[in-house]
C-alpha positions as CSV (number, residue, x, y, z in Angstrom):
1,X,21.8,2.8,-10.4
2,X,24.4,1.5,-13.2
3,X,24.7,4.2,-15.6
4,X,24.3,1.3,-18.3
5,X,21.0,-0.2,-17.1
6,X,19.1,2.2,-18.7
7,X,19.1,5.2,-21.5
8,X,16.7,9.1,-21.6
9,X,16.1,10.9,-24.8
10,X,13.4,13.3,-26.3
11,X,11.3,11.8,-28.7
12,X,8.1,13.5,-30.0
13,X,4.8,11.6,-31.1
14,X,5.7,11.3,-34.4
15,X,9.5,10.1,-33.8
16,X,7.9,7.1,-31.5
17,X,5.5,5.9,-34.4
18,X,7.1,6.5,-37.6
19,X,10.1,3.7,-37.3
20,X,9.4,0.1,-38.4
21,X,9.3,-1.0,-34.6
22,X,6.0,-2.2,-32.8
23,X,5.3,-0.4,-29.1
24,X,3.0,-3.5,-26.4
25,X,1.4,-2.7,-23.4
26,X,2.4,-5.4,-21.7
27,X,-0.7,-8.6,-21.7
28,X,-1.1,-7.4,-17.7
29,X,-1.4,-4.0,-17.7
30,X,-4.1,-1.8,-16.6
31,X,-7.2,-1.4,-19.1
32,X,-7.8,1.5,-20.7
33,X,-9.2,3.9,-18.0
34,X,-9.3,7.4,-19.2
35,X,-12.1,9.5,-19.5
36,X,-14.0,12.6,-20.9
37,X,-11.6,15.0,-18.3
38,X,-8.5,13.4,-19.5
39,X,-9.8,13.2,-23.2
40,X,-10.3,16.9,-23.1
41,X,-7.2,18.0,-21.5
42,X,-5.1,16.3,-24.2
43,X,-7.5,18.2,-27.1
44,X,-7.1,21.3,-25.3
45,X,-3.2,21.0,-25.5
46,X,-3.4,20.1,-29.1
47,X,-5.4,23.7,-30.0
48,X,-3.1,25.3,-27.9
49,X,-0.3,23.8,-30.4
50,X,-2.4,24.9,-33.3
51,X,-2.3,28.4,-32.3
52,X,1.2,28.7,-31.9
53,X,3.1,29.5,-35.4
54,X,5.5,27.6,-35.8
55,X,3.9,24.7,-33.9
56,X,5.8,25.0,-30.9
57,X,5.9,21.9,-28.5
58,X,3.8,20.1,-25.4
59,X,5.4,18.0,-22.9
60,X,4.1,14.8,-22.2
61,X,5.9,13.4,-19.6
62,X,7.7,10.4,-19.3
63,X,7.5,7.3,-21.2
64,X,9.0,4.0,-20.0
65,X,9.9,1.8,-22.5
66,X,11.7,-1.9,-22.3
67,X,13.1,-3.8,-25.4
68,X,11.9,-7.3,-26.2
69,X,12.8,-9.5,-28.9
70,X,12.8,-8.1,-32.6
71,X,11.5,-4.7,-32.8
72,X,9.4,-4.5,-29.8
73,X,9.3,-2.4,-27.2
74,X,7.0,-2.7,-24.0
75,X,5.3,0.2,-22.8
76,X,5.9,-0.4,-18.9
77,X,4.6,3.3,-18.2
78,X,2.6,5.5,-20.7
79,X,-0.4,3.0,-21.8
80,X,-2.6,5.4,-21.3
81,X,-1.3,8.2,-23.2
82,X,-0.1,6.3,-25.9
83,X,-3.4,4.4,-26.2
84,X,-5.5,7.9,-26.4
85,X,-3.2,9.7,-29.1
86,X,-3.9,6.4,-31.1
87,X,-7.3,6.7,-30.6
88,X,-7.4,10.3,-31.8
89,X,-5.6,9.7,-34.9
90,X,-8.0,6.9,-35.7
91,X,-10.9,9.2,-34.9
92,X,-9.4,11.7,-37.5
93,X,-8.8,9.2,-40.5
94,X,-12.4,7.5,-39.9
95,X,-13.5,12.0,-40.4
96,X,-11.2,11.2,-43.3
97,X,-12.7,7.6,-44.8
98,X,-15.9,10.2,-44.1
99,X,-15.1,13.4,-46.5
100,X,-13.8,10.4,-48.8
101,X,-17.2,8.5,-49.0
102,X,-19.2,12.0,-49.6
103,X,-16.9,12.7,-52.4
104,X,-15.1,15.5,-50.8
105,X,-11.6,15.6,-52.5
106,X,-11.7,11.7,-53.3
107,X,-8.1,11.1,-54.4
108,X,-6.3,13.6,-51.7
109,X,-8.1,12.4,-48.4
110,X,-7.4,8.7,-49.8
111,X,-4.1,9.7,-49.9
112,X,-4.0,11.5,-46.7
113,X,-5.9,8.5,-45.1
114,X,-3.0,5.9,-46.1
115,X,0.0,8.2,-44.9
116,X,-1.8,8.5,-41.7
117,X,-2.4,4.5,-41.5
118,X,1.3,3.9,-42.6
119,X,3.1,6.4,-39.9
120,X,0.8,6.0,-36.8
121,X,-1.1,2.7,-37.0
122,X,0.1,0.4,-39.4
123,X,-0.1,-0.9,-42.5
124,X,-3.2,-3.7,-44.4
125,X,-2.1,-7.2,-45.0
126,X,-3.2,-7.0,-48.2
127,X,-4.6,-10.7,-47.8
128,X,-6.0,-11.1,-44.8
129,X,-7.0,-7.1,-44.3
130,X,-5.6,-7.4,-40.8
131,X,-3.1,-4.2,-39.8
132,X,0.3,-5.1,-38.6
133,X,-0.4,-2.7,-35.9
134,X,2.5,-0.1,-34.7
135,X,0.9,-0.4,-31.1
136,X,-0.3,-3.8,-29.4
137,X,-2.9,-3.4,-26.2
138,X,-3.2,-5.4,-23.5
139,X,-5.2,-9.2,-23.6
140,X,-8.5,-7.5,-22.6
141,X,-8.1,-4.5,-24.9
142,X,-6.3,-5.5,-28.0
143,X,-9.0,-7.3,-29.6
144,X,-11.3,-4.7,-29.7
145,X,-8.6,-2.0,-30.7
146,X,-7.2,-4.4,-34.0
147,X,-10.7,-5.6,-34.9
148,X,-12.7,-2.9,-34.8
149,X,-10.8,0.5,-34.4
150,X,-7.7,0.2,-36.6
151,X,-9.3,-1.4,-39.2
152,X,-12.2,2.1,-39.3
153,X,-14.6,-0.7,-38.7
154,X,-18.1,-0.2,-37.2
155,X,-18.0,-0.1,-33.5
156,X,-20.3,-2.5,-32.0
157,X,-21.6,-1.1,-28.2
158,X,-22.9,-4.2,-26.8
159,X,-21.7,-7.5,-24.8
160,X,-17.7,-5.6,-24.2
161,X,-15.6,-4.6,-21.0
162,X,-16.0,-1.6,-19.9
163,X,-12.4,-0.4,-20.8
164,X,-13.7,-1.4,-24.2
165,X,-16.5,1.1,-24.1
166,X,-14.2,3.9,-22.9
167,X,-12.1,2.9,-26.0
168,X,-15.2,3.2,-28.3
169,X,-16.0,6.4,-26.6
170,X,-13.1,8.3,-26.7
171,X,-13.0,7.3,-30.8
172,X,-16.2,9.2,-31.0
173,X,-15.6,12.0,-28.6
174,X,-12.8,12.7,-30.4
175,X,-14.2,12.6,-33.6
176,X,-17.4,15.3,-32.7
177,X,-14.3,17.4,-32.0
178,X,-12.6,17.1,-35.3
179,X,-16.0,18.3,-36.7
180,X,-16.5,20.9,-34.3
181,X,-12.5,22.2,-35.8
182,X,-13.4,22.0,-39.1
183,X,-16.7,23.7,-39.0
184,X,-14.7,26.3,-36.5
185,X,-12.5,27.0,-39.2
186,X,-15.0,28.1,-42.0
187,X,-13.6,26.5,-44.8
188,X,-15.6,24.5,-47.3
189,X,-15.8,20.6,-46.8
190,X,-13.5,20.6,-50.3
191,X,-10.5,21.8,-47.9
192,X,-11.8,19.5,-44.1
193,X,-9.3,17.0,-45.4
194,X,-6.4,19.1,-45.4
195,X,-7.5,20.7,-41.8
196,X,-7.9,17.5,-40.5
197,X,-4.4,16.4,-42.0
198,X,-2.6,19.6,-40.5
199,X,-4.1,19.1,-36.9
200,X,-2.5,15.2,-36.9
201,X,0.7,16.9,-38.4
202,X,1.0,19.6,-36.0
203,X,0.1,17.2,-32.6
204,X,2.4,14.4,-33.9
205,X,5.7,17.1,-34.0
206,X,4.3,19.0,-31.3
207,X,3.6,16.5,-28.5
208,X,6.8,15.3,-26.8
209,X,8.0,12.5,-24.0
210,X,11.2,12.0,-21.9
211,X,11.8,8.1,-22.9
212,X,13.4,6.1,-20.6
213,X,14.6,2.6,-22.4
214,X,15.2,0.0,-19.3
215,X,16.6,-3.3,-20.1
216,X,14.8,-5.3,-17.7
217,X,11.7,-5.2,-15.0
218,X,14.1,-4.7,-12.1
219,X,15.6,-1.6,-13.9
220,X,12.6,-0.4,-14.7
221,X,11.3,-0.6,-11.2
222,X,14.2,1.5,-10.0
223,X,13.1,4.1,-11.9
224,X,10.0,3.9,-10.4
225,X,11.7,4.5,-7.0
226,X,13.7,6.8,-8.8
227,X,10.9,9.2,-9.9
228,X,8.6,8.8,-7.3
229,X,11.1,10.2,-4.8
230,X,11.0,13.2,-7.2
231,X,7.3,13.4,-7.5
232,X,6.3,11.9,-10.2
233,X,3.5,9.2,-9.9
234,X,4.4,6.2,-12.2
235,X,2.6,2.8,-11.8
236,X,5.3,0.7,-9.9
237,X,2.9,-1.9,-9.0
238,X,1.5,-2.2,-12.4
239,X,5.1,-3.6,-12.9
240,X,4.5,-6.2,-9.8
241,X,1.5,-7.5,-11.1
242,X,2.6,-7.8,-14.8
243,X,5.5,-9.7,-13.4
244,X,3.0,-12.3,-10.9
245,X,0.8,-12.5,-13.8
246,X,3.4,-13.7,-16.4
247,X,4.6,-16.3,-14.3
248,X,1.5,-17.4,-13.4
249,X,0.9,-17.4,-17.4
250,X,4.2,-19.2,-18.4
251,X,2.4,-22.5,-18.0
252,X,-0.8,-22.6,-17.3
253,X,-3.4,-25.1,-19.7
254,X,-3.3,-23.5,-23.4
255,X,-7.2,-24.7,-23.4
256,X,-7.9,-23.3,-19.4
257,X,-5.4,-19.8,-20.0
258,X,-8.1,-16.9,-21.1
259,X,-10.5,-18.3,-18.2
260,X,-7.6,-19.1,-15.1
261,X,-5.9,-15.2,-15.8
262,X,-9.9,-13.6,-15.6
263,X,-10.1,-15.1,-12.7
264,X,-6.6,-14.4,-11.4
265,X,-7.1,-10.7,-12.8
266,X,-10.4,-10.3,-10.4
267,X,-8.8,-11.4,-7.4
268,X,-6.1,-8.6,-7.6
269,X,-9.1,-6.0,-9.3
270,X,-10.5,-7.4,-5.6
271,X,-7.1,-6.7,-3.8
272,X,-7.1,-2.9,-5.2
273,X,-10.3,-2.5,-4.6
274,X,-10.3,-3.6,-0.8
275,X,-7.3,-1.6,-0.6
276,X,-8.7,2.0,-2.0
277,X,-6.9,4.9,-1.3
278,X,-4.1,2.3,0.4
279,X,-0.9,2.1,-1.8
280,X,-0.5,-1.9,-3.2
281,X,3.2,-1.7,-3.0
282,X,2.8,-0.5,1.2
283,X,0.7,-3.4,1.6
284,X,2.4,-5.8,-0.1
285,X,5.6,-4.7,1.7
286,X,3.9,-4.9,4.8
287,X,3.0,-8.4,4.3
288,X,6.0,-9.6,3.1
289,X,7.5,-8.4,6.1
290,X,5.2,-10.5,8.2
291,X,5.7,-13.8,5.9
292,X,9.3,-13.5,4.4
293,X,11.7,-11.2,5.2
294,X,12.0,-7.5,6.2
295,X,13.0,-5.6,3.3
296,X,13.0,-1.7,1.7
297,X,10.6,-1.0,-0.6
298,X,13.3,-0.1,-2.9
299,X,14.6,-3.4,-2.9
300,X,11.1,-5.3,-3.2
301,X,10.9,-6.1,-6.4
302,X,14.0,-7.6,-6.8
303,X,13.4,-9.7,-3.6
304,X,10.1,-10.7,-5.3
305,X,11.6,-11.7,-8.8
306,X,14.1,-13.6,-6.8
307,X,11.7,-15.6,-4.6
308,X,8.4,-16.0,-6.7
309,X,9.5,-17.8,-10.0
310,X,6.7,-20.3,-10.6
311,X,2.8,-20.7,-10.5
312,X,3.0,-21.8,-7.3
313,X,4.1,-19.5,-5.5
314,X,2.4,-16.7,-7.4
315,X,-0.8,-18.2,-6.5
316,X,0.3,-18.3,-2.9
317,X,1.3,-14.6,-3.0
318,X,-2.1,-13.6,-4.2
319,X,-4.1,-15.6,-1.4
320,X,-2.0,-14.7,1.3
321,X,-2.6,-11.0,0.0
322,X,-6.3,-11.7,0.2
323,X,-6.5,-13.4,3.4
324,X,-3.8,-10.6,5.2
325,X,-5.9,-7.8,4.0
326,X,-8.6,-7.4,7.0
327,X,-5.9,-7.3,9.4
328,X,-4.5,-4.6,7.3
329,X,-7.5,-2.7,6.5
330,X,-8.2,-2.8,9.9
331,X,-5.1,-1.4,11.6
332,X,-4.9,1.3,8.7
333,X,-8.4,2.4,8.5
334,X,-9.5,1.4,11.6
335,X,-13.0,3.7,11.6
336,X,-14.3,1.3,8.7
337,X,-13.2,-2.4,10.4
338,X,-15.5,-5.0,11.9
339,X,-13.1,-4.8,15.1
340,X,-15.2,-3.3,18.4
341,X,-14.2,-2.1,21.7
342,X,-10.2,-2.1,23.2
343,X,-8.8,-3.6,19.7
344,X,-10.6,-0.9,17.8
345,X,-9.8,1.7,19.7
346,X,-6.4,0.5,19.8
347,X,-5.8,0.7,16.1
348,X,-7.5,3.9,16.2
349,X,-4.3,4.9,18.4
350,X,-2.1,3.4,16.3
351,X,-3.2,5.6,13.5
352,X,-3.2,8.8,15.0
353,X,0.2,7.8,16.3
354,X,1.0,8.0,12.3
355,X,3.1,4.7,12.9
356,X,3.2,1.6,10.5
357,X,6.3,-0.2,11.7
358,X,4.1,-2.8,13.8
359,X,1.2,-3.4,11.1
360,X,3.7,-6.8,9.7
361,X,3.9,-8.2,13.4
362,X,0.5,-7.9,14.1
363,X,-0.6,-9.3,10.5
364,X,1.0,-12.2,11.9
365,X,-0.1,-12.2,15.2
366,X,-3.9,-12.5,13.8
367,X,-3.3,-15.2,11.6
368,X,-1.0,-17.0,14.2
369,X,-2.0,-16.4,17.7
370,X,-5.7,-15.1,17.5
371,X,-6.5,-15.9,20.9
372,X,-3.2,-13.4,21.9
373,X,-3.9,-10.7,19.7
374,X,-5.5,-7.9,21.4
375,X,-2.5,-8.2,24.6
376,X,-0.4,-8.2,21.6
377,X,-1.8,-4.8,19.9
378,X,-2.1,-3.5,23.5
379,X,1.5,-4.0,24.4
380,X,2.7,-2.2,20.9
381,X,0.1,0.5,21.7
382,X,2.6,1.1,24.8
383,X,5.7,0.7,23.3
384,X,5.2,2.8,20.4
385,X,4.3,5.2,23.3
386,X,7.3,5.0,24.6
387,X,9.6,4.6,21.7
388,X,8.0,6.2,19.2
389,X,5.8,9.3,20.2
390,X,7.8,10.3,23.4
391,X,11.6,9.1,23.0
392,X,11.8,9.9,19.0
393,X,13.6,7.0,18.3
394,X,14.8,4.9,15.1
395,X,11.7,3.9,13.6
396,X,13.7,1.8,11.1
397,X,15.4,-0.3,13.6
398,X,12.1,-0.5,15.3
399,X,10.6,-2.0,12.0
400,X,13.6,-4.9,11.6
401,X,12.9,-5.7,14.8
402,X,9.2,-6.2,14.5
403,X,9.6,-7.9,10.9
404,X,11.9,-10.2,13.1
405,X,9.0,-10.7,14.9
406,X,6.5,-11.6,12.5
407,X,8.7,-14.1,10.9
408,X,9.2,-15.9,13.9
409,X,5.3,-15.5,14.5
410,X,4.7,-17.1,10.9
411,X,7.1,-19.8,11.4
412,X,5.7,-20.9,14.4
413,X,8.5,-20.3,16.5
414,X,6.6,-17.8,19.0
415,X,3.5,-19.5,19.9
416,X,2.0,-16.8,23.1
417,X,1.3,-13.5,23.7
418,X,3.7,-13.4,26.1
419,X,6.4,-14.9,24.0
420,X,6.2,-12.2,21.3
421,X,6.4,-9.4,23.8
422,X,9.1,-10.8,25.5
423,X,11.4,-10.0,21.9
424,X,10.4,-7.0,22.0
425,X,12.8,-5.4,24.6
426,X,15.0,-3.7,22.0
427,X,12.3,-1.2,21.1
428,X,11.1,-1.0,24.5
429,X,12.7,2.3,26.6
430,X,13.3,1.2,30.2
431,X,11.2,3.1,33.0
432,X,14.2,6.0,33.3
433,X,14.8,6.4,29.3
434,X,10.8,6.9,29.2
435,X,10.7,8.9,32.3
436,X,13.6,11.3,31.4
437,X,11.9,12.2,27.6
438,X,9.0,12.4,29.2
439,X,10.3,15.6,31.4
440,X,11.4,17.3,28.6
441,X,8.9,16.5,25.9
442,X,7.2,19.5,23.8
443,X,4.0,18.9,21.2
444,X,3.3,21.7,19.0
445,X,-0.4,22.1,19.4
446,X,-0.7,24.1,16.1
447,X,-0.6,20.4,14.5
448,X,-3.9,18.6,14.6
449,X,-2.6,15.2,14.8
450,X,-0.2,16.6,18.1
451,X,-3.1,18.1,19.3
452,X,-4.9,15.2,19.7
453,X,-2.4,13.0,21.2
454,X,-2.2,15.7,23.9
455,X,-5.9,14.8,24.5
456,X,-5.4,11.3,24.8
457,X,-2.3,11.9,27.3
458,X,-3.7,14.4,29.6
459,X,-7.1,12.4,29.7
460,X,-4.9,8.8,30.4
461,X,-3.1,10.7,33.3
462,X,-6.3,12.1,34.6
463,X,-8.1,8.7,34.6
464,X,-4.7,7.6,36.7
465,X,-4.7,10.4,39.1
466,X,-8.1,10.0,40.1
467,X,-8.2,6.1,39.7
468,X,-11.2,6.1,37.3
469,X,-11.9,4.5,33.8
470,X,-10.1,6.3,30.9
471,X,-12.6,8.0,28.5
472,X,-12.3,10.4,25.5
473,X,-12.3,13.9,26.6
474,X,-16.0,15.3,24.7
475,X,-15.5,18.0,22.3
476,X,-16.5,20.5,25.1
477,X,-13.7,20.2,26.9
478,X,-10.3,21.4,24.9
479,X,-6.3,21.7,25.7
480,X,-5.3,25.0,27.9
481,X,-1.7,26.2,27.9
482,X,-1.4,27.8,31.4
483,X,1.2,29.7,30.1
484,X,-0.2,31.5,26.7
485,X,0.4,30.6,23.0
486,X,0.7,34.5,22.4
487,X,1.1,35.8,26.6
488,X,0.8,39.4,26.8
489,X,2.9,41.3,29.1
490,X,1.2,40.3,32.2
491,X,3.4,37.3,31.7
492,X,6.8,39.1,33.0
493,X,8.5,36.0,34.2
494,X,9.2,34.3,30.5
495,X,10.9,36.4,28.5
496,X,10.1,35.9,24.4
497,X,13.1,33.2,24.1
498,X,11.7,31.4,27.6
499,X,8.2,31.5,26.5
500,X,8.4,29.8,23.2
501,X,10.7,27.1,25.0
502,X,8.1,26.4,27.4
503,X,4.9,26.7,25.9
504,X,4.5,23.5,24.5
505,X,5.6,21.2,26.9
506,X,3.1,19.1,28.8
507,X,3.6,20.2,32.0
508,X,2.6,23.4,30.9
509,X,-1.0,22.0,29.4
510,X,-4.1,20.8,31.0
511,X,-7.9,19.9,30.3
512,X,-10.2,22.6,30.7
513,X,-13.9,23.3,29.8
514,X,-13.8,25.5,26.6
515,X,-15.9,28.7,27.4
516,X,-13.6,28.7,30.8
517,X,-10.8,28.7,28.1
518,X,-11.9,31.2,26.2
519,X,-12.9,33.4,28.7
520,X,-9.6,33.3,30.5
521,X,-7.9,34.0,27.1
522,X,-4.2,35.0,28.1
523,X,-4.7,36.2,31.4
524,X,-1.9,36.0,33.7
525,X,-1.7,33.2,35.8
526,X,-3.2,34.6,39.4
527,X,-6.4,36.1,37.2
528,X,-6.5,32.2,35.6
529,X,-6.3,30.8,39.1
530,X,-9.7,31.3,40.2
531,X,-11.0,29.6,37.3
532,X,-9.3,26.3,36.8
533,X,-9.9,25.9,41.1
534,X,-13.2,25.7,40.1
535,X,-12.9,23.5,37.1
536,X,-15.0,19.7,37.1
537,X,-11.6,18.1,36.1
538,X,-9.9,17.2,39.3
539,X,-6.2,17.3,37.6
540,X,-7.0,20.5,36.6
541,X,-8.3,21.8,40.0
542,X,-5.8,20.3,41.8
543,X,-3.2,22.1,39.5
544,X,-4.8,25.2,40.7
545,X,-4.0,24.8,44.2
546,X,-0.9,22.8,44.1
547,X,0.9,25.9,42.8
548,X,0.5,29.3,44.0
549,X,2.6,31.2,41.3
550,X,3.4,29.5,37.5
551,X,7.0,29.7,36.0
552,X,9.7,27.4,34.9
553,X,9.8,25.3,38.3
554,X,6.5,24.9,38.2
555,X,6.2,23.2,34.8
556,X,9.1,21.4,35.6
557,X,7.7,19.9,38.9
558,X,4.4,19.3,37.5
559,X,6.3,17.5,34.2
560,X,8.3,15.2,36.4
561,X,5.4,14.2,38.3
562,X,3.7,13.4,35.2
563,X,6.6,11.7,33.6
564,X,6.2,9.7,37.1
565,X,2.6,8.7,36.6
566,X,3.3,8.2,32.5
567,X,5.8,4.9,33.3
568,X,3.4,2.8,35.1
569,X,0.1,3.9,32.7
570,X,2.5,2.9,29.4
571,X,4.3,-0.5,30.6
572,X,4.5,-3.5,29.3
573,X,4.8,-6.3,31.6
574,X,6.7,-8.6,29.8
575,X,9.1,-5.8,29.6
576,X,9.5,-4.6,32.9
C-alpha cells in the first residue's frame, strides 16, 4: 500500500469531538445495532476508568475515518462506537437538564450542561434551536438522533425503526446508570452535577482509538484487507454497499429518492439475510467470477468501482445477486437447499471436500445450462477428487480456470454439458497422475472432516468391488486401521518411525462393524485376522484372506489396487 494513501494516530474521545470538524456515518451505513450486552461492556470499562487515579486509559480500537469536503470526516468504520459514546453523553446532560429543573445547583449544572453540548454534541442555532451537530447519522437514523436526542427532547416510542428504538433505549439505559453512580456514591443531590460532570470528563480522556485517515473508498478498503488478515473484523462490505448505494443515489427522482433507496435497502437487508452466517464479500466474489471476471478479493473493490459507475448497472448487480443466491446457498449449505437426490448429495460432497473454487462455474451453469447441470456438478464432484483431495494441487489456478469457465458459460459461448467439461482438462489429473497420488496418499483420521472423506472412499470402492449401489456407511459401522493408531509391541514389524509413516494411508484402513473394532483394539494382526474373515463387508473379508501376514507390502499392494479401482470410479468422460 502507498505509504501516502493513508495516515494512523492516537486520538482519545475527547481529541475526536472537541475540534470545529463534523464526524458522518456515511447515508448507507449499517443502522444502529447495539444492544444491552454491548451497552454494558462499554459502562463497565468506563468504572473501571473511574477507579483508576489518575484516570488511566481504555482502548477502543480502531477508527476509520475518510475526509470529505470542509470539515467532514466520514466514519467508514466505528458507527457504532461512536454513535453509543454520543448517546451516553446525552443520557448524562438530560441527568443534568434533570438536577437543573429540581433546583439542584441551578447556575453550575447549566453551566456544566452547555460545556458538555459545546465539546461533544454541538452547539444551538440560536434561531431555529436546531444543533449544528458534531456527529451526523446515517439517512434512517439521523432524524431521530437531531430531533429528538440532541436537542434533550422527549423521546417518542411509537411509529420508528427499530434501530431508532435501540437509539432511544440505550439513552435511557444509560441514564438509569448515571443514577445508579450517583446514588452509589453517597453524595447529596447538591454535588450529582459535579459526579455526573467528572464521569463524562474522565471517559472522554480515558477512552482512546487508533485513527486511520484514508483518502478514498479504495484506500480504505485496503485496510480492510489489511486488518482482517491480522484479525481484526472491520465491515469491508459496509464499504461495498455504501459505494452501490451512492451511485444508485447520484440521480435518482428528488420526489421518488426516500422511497426507491427503502426499497433498494430491503433488497440487500434480503441479500444478508439469505446469506446468514455466509460472508457478502465471498459471495459477491463468487458471483462476479461467474458474470465478469475472475478476480482476488483483495482487488474487488477496485474492480467494482471501476466497472459499476451508474444506476444501471448497480441495479443489475443487486438483481443478479438476488437471483445467484439459491445456487449459492445451495452448494454452500447444502443440508438447508430445496435440491433432492444426486445434486444434493453432490453439494453435500462438495462441502465436506471444504472446496469453493467451482461454486462461480456452477452459478453459471444453473442459470445457463439448467438441463446440464447435475452432469456438470457430477463431473466437478470427480475432478475435485482428483485434483483437489488426492493430488493437492494449486487451488488457485484451479479457480482461474473455472472463473474462465463461468464467463464463457455466461456469455453464451459454452452451450452443453459436455462442452464445459471438455475445458476443463487443465484441472483434470490424467488416469497415472491420479493413480500414482493415490498410492501414496495419507488422511489423518484425528481430523473429522478427513475422517469422513475416508468413509466416503472406502464405501465408493466397496460399492465398486462388489458391483453394488454406493450407500453411506450407517453410523454402526466405523474406519479400522489394520495397523494401530497407538500398536503395542505385538506389532514388531514397524518400527515407531515406520508406523507413523504408514498408519494413515488408505491401504492401511478399511470398513468394519464398530464393537468388532473395539474389541480387536490393537491386537496384532494374526489375532485381528479371524475377526475381519468374518466381517458382513465383503472388502473387508476379502482383505482378511487375501493377505496372510500385514506389513509394508501389504499396504502397498492393497493401495495400488485401490488406486487401480479409484481411476475408473472418479473419471470424467469428457476428460478421458
Amino acid at each position: 500500500m502507498a505509504t501516502k494513501t493513508f495516515s494512523t494516530d492516537n486520538n482519545t474521545y475527547r481529541q475526536l469531538l472537541a475540534g470545529g470538524g463534523t464526524l458522518q456515518i456515511p447515508r448507507f451505513q449499517r443502522d444502529y445495532s447495539w444492544k444491552e450486552e454491548q451497552w454494558d461492556d462499554l459502562w463497565s470499562d468506563v468504572l473501571d476508568l473511574m477507579e483508576e487515579p489518575d484516570g488511566g486509559s481504555h482502548y477502543m480500537g480502531y477508527l476509520v475515518l475518510q475526509p470529505k469536503k470542509g470539515d467532514v470526516l466520514d466514519i467508514i468504520d466505528g458507527q457504532q462506537r461512536m454513535t453509543t459514546l454520543s448517546l451516553l453523553v446525552l443520557s448524562a446532560m438530560r441527568k443534568l437538564k434533570e438536577l437543573k429543573a429540581s433546583g439542584y445547583d441551578e447556575l453550575k449544572n447549566e453551566q456544566r450542561l452547555e460545556e458538555l453540548r459545546r465539546t461533544y454534541i454541538g452547539q444551538i442555532d440560536t434561531v431555529s434551536l436546531e444543533v449544528n451537530s458534531k456527529l451526523t447519522l446515517n439517512r434512517n437514523n439521523d432524524h431521530y438522533y437531531q430531533t429528538y436526542l440532541t436537542t434533550l427532547r422527549t423521546m417518542p416510542s411509537r411509529g420508528f425503526k427499530a434501530s431508532e428504538h435501540s437509539m432511544r433505549k440505550a439513552t435511557d439505559w444509560f441514564s438509569k446508570k448515571f443514577a445508579e453512580h450517583v446514588r452509589a456514591t453517597g453524595r447529596p443531590e447538591d454535588e450529582h452535577g459535579e459526579v455526573i460532570a467528572q464521569f463524562v470528563d474522565t471517559l472522554s480522556r480515558g477512552l482512546f482509538f487508533t485513527v486511520i485517515t484514508v483518502d478514498d473508498e479504495l484506500n480504505a478498503y485496503k485496510v480492510f484487507e489489511t486488518l482482517n488478515a491480522r484479525g481484526v473484523k472491520l465491515a469491508a462490505p459496509d464499504l461495498l454497499k455504501n459505494y452501490l448505494f451512492s451511485v444508485i443515489s447520484r440521480d435518482a427522482d428528488p420526489k421518488k429518492h426516500d422511497e426507491e433507496m427503502d426499497r433498494v435497502e430491503q433488497r440487500w437487508s434480503n441479500i444478508l439475510e439469505r446469506l446468514q452466517s455466509e460472508n457478502i464479500t465471498s459471495y459477491l466474489r463468487t458471483y462476479w467470477g461467474a458474470r465478469r471476471s475472475f478476480v482476488r478479493q483483495s482487488e474487488l473493490f477496485k474492480v467494482i468501482k471501476r466497472s459499476i459507475d451508474d444506476r444501471k448497472q448497480a441495479f443489475e448487480l443487486i438483481s443478479g445477486l438476488e437471483d445467484g443466491m439459491e445456487t449459492y446457498l445451495s452448494l454452500s449449505q447444502p443440508d438447508q437447499s430445496a435440491w433432492t437426490g444426486e445434486d444434493k448429495d453432490n453439494a453435500k460432497l462438495l462441502k465436506m471436500f471444504s472446496v469453493r473454487q467451482p461454486f462461480a462455474l456452477l452459478m453459471a451453469a444453473q442459470d445457463r445450462i439448467p438441463n446440464g447441470f447435475s452432469q456438470i456438478l457430477k463431473g466437478i464432484v470427480n475432478i475435485t477428487m482428483r485434483y483437489n483431495v488426492i493430488s493437492n494441487l494449486q487451488a488457485a489456478e484451479q479457480e482461474r480456470t473455472y472463473s474462465r469457465v463461468a464467463i464463457a458459460i455466461s456469455k453464451g459461448d459454452l452451450i452443453n454439458s459436455n462442452e464445459v467439461l471438455s475445458e476443463l482438462r487443465s484441472v483434470y489429473p490424467s488416469d497415472q497422475v491420479f493413480k500414482a497420488s493415490f498410492e501414496t496418499k495419507t488422511f489423518d483420521t484425528t481430523n473429522s472432516r478427513n475422517k469422513q472423506i475416508v468413509r466416503y472412499l472406502l464405501a465408493k470402492i466397496q460399492a465398486q468391488e462388489t458391483q453394488t449401489a454406493f450407500s453411506w456407511p450407517p453410523p454402526a459401522i466405523s474406519v479400522e486401521h489394520i495397523l494401530p493408531e497407538n500398536p503395542d509391541k505385538n506389532w514388531p514389524e514397524f518400527d515407531d518411525a515406520t508406523a507413523a509413516a504408514e498408519v494413515y494411508r488408505i491401504g492401511n484402513m478399511t470398513l468394519l462393524e464398530e464393537q468388532t473394532n473395539r474389541s480387536i483394539g490393537n491386537k496384532s494382526y494374526n489375532d485381528k485376522r479371524p475377526e475381519l474373515a468374518k466381517s458382513k463387508i465383503l472388502t473387508t473379508s476379502k482383505l482378511a484372506a487375501s493377505y496372510q501376514t500385514w506389513d509394508i507390502d501389504a499396504i502397498n499392494d492393497r493401495q495400488s489396487s485401490m488406486a487401480k479401482m479409484a481411476t475408473g470410479i472418479w473419471r470424467v468422460a469428457q476428460l478421458s
